[in-house]
MDTraj code that builds the backbone (N, CA, C; nanometers):
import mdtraj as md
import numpy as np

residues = "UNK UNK UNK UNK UNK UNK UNK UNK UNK UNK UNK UNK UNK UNK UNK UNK UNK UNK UNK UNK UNK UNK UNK UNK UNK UNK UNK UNK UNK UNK UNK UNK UNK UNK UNK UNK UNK UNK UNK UNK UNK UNK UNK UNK UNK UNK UNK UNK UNK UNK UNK UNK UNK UNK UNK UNK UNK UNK UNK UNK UNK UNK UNK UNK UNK UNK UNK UNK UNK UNK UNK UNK UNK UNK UNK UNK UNK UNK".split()
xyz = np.array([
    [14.2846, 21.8639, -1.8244],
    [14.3918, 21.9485, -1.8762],
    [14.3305, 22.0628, -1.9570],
    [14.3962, 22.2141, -1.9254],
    [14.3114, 22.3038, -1.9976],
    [14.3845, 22.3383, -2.1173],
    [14.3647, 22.3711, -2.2422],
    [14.3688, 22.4025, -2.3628],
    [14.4210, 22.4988, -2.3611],
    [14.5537, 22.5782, -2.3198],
    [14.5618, 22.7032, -2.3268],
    [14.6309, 22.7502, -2.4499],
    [14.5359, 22.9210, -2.4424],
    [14.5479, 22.9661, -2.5657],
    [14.6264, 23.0727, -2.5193],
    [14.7228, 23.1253, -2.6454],
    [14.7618, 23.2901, -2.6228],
    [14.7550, 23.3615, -2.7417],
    [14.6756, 23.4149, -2.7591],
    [14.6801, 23.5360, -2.8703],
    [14.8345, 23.5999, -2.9733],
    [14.8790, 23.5587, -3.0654],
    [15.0175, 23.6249, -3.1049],
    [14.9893, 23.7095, -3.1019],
    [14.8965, 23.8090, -3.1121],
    [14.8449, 23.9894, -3.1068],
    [14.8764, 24.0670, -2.9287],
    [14.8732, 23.9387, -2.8535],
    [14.9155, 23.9397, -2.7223],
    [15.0392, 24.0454, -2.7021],
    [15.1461, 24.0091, -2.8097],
    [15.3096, 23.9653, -2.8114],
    [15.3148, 24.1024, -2.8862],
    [15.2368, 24.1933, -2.9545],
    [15.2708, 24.3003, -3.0515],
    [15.3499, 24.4276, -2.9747],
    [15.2653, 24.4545, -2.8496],
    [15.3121, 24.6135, -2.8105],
    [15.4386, 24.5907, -2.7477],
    [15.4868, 24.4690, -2.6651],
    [15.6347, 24.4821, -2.6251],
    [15.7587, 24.4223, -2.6870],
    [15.6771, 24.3288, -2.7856],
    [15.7950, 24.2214, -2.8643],
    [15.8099, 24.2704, -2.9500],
    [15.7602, 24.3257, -3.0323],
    [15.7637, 24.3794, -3.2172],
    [15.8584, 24.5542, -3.2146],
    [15.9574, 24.5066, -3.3132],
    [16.0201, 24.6509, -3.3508],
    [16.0109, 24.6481, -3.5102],
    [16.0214, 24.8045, -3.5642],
    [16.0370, 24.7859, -3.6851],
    [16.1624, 24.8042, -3.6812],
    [16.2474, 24.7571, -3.8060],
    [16.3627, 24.7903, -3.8060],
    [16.3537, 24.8220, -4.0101],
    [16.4655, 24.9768, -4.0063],
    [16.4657, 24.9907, -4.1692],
    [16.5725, 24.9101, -4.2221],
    [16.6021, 24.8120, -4.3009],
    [16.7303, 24.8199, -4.3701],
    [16.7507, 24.8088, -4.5129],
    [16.8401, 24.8522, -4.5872],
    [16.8228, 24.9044, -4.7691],
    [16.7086, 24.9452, -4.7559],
    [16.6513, 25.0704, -4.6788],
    [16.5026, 25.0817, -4.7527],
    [16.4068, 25.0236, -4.6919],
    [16.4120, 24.9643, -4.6329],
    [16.3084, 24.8354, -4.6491],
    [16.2616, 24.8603, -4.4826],
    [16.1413, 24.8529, -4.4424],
    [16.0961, 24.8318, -4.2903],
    [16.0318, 24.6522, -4.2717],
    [16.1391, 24.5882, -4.1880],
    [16.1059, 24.4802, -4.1528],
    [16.1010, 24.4493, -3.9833],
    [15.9712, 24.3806, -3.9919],
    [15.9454, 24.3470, -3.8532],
    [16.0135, 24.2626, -3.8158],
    [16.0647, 24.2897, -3.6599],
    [16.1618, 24.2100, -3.6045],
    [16.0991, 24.1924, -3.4840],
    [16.1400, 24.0415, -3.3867],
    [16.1522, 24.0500, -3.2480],
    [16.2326, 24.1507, -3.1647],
    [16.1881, 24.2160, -3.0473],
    [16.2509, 24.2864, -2.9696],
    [16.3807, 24.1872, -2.9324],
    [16.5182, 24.2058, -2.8259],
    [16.5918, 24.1238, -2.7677],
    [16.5077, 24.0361, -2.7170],
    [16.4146, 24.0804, -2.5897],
    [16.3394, 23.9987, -2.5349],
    [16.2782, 23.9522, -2.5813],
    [16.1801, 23.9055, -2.6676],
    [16.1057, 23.7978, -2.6643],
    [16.2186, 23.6958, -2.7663],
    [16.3294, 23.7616, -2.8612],
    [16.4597, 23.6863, -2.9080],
    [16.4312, 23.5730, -2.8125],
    [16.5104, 23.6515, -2.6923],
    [16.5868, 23.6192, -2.5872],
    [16.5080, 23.4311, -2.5338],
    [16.3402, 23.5287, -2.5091],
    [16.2517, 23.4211, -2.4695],
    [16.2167, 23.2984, -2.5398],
    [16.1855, 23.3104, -2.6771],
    [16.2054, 23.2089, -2.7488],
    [16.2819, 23.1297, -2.7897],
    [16.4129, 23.1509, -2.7717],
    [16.5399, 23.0475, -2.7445],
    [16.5055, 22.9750, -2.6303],
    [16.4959, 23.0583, -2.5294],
    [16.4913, 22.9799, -2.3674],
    [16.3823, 22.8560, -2.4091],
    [16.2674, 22.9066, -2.4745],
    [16.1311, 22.7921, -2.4596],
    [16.1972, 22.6890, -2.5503],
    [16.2677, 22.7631, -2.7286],
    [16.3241, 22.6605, -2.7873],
    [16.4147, 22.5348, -2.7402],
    [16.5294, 22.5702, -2.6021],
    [16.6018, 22.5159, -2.5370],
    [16.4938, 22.4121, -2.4419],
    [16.3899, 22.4537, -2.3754],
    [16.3223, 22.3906, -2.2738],
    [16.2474, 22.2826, -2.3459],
    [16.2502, 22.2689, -2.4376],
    [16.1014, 22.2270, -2.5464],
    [16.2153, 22.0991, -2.5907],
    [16.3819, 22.1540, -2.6423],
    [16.4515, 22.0416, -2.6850],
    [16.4594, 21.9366, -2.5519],
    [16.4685, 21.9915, -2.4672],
    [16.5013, 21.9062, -2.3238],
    [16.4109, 21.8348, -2.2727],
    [16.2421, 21.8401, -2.3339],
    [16.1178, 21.8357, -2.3085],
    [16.0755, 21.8842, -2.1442],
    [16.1018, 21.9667, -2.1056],
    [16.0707, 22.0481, -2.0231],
    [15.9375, 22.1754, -2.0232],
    [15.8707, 22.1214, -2.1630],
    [15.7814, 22.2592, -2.1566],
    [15.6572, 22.2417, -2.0875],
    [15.6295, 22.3580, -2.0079],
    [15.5022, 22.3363, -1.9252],
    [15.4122, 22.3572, -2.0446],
    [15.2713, 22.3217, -2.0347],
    [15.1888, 22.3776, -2.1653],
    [15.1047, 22.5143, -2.1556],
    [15.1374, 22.5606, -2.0318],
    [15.1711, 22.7245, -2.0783],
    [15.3002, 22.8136, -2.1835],
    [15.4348, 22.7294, -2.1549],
    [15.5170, 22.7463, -2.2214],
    [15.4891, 22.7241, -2.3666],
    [15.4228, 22.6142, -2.3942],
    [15.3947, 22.5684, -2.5130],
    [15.3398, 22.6454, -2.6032],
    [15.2321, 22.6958, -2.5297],
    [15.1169, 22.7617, -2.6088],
    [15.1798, 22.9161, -2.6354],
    [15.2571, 22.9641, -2.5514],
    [15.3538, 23.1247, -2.5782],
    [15.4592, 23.0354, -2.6851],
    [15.5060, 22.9756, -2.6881],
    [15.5967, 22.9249, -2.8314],
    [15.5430, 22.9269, -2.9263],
    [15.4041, 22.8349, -2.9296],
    [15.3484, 22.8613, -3.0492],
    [15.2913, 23.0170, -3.1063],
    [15.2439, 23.0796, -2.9837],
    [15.2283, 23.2426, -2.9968],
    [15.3540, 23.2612, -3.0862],
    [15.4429, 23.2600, -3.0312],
    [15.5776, 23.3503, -3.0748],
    [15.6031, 23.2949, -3.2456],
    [15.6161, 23.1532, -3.2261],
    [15.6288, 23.1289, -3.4091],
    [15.5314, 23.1321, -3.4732],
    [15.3892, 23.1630, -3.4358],
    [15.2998, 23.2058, -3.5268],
    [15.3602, 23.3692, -3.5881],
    [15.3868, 23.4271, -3.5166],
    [15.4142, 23.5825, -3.5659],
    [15.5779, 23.5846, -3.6313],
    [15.6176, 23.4983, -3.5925],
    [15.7527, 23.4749, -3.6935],
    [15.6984, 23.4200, -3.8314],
    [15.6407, 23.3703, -3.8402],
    [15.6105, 23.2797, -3.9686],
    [15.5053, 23.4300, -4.0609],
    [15.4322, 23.4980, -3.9538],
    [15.4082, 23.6312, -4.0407],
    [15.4668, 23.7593, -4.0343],
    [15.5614, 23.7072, -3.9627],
    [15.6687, 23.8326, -4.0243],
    [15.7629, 23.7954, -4.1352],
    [15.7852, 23.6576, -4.1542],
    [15.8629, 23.6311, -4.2578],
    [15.8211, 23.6363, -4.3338],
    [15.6807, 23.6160, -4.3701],
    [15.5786, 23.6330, -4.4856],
    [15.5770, 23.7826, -4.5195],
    [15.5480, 23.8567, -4.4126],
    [15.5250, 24.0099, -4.4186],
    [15.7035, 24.0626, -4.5169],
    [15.7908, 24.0505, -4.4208],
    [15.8870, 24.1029, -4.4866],
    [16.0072, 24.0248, -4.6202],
    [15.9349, 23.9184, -4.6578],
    [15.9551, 23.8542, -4.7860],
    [15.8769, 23.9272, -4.9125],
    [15.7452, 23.9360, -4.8632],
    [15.6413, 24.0636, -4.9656],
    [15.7032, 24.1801, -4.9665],
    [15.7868, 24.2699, -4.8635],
    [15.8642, 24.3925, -4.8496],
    [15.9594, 24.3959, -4.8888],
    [16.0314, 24.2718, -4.9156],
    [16.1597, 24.2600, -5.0005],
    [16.1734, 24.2709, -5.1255],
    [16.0433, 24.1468, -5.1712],
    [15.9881, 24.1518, -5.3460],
    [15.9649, 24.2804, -5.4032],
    [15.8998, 24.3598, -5.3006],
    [15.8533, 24.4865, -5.3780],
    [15.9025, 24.6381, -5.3953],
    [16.0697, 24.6277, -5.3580],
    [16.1589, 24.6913, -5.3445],
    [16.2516, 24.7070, -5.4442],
])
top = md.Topology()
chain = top.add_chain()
for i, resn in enumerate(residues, 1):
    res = top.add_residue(resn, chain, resSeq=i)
    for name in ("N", "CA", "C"):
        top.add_atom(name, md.element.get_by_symbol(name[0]), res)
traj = md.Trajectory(xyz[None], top)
């Protein structure tokens, strides 16, 4: 079984928008990868995930977990 990896830096040029609000620029998911990470979230509850799927989930909530970090620091300092 191979170990697969995916880069969250992978996911930057088509998934990532900034969005302003009060001021503030916070990174958001595009619709699509939204869109995609529900689907894997849904496949993953059903245990349906291939472990390619797996490893793009974990991609995707690695960069959620630093965007929430990122725009929690952008909030504080506003």
């Amino acid at each position: 079984m191979t170990n697969m990896v995916i880069k969250p830096s992978s996911l930057l040029t088509e998934g990532i928008r900034v969005e302003r609000i009060n001021n503030i620029n916070l990174f958001k998911f595009t619709e699509e990868i939204g869109l995609r990470m529900q689907e894997l979230l849904d496949k993953k509850k059903a245990d349906l995930l291939t472990p390619e799927e797996t490893a793009e989930l974990e991609a995707i909530g690695e960069l959620d977990t630093i965007f929430s970090y990122i725009n929690a620091v952008n909030a504080s300092q506003s």
